[in-house]
Every structure is written in C-alpha cells, then in structure tokens.
N, C-alpha and C positions, 0 to 999 in steps of 0.2 A: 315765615313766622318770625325768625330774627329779627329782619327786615321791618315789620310790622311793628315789633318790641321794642327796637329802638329807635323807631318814630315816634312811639308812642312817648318815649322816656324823655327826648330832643320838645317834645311840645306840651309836656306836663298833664297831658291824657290818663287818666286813670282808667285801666284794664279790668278786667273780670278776676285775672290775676293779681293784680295789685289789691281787689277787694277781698278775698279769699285770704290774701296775706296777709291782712291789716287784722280781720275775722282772727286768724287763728292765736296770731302772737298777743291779740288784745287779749283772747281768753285764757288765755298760761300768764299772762301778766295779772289778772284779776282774782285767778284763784292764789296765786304768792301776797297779792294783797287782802285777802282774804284771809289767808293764815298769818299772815306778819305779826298781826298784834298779840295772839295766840304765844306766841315766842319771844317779845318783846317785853322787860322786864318793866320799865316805867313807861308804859304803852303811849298816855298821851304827849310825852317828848319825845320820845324815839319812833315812833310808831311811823312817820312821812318819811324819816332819813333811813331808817332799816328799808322800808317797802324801795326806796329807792335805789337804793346801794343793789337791792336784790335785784329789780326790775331792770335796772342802768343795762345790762349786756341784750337782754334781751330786746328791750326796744333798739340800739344801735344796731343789731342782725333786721331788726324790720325796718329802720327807719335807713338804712343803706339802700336795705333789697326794694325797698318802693321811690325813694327818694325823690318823691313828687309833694310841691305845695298842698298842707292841709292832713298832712301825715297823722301828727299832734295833733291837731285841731282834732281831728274825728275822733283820737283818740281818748282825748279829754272829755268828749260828748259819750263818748261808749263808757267811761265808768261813770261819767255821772246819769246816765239809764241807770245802770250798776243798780247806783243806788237808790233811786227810784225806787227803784221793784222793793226795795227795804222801809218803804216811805218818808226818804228822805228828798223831796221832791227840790227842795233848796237849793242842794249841791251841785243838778244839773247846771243850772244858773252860771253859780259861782265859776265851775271849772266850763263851762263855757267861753265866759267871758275871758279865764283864763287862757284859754285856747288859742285864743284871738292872739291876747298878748303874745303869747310863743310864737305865731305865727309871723307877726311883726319883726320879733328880733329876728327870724328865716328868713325875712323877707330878701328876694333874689333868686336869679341863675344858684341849681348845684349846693345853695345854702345846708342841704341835707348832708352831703357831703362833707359839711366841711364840721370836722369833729369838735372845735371848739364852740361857734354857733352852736351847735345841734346839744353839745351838753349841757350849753347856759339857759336854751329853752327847754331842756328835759327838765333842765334843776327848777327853774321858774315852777312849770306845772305842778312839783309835788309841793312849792312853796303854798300854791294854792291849794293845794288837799290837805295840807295840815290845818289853813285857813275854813276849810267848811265846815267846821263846826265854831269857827268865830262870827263868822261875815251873816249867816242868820238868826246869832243872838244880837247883834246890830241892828237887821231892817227885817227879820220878820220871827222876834221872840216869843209873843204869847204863843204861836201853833209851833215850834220848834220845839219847846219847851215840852208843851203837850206832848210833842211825837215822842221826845225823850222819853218822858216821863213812865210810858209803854213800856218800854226796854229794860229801864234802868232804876234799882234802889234809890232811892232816898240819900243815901249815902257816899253810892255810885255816882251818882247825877250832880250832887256838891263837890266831890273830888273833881269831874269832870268840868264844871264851870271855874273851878280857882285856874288850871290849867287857860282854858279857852276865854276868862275875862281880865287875868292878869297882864298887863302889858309887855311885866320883862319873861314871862313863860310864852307868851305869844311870840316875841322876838326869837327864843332859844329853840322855841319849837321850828319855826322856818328856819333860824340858822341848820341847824341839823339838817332839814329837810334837805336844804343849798347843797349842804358840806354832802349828803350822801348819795347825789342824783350827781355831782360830778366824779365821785368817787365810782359809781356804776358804771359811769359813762367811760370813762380813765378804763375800767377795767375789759368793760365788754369793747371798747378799739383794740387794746391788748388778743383778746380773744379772736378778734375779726383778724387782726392782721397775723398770728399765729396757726391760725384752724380753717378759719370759718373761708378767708381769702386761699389759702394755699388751697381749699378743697374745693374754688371757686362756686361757692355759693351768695358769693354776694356780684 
C-alpha cells in the first residue's frame, strides 16, 4: 500500500484518497467562507483577506497532504459550484479561469511543496474571489444585477457597487486579499512544521 502511495505521489496520479482529501478540507474551508463576512466589519474590503488569513493553514495541511498538479485548480472550481447553488452562476467562470492561473505559477516537479510558490498562488485565488463580484458587472451586468437585486436592498446593492466599480476600492480590495492569503499561508507552514509534521500527518 505504501509502495502504491508513493508511486502514485512520484507520477502525479490522483488516488481515491487524495479525492476524499481535497472533499473534506474544501468543505471546512467553505463553511469559514461562509461565516467570514458575518464577522467582518467592512465586509466588502476585508471580506477576501480575512476568509484568507483564515483559510491560509488549512489549505497548506491539504495542499501538502495531496501535493499533486491541479490541487487549487479543483479547488477554485469546488467554490465556484459553491456558489452556484446560490445563483451565482458567474463566479464559476471567474475562479475557474483563476485556477488555471494558479496552476501556472505551480507549474513543475514538488511546486506544492514549495511554501513560497504555493502561497503566492493561494494569495492569487482569493485575489480572484474578491474579483467576482467585479469581473460580472464588466461582461455580464444586466442578469448579475438582476440576481443581486433578489438578495439585496436598494441600499445594500448601491453600497455594494461603490466598493466593486471604484477602481482604487477594487485595488485595496485585492491588496488585502494578497496581503491575507500570504499571511495564512506564513501561518499554517508555521503550524505544519510545529504540529501537524511532528505528528507526521503530512
């Protein structure tokens, strides 16, 4: 079985086990994204750098324990189902195509491994999560609008647009994002190499 396991990790094989992992950590990462904004005082600036800072250890525990190409990628795909199911059918898209990008700057032998790649395309992904709800008042506004408009006050939904069509809130918003997906990432190696490695779990 060892034997098996690290063949499989030597030729980038994704296991039944490695699916199961990805499954579980996505779903404790989605429900922290989920309550993020709930606890977040100015939700639409902070809202991608908190979820991130939070999220940062926990994907380093998965993206170690699987550390095969496309780790990220699926992952970005599994919240943008997420939100899907919420009807926000856009953001698939968006963090899709995010995905990709991440997976580019991964791109190589072990890239998962190596903590500084792996944080700069953690940080990347949440720059695009703060991005979806700009990148479809760009190229598909009138039915975005609409779906807002479901959810959200009159009030709500003007607060929400000054944030997502201002250019330097657009900016502050990703900086954040940046600054807290390296911060997670800093923290949960911290964690790995104190805990999680000593009780060889990764």
């Amino acid at each position: 079985m060892q034997a098996q396991a690290s063949l499989a990790a030597q030729s980038g094989r994704w296991t039944m086990r490695d699916i199961i992992t990805l499954a579980i950590f996505n779903v404790v990462m989605l429900i922290l994204m989920t309550f993020a904004p709930i606890i977040t005082v100015v939700s639409h600036l902070l809202v991608g750098g908190f979820t991130a800072l939070l999220n940062g250890p926990i994907y380093m525990v998965m993206s170690n324990k699987i550390a095969k190409p496309g780790t990220l990628f699926f992952t970005t795909v599994l919240t943008g189902l997420y939100f899907v199911g919420f009807g926000y059918a856009n953001y698939l898209l968006t963090l899709a195509v995010i995905g990709l990008i991440c997976e580019l700057i991964l791109w190589g032998k072990g890239s998962y491994l190596n903590p500084v790649r792996n944080a700069i395309s953690y940080s990347v992904f949440y720059v695009g999560y703060s991005l979806c709800g700009v990148v479809p008042l760009i190229f598909f506004r009138e039915s975005y609008l609409a779906t807002l408009e479901k959810s959200y006050t009159p009030e709500q939904l003007s607060a929400m647009l000054y944030y997502f069509e201002t250019p330097s809130m657009i900016l502050t918003m990703c900086s954040i994002s940046f600054v807290g997906g390296l911060l997670g990432c800093y923290f949960g190696n911290l964690l790995m190499k104190k805990h999680v490695k000593k009780a060889k779990l990764v």
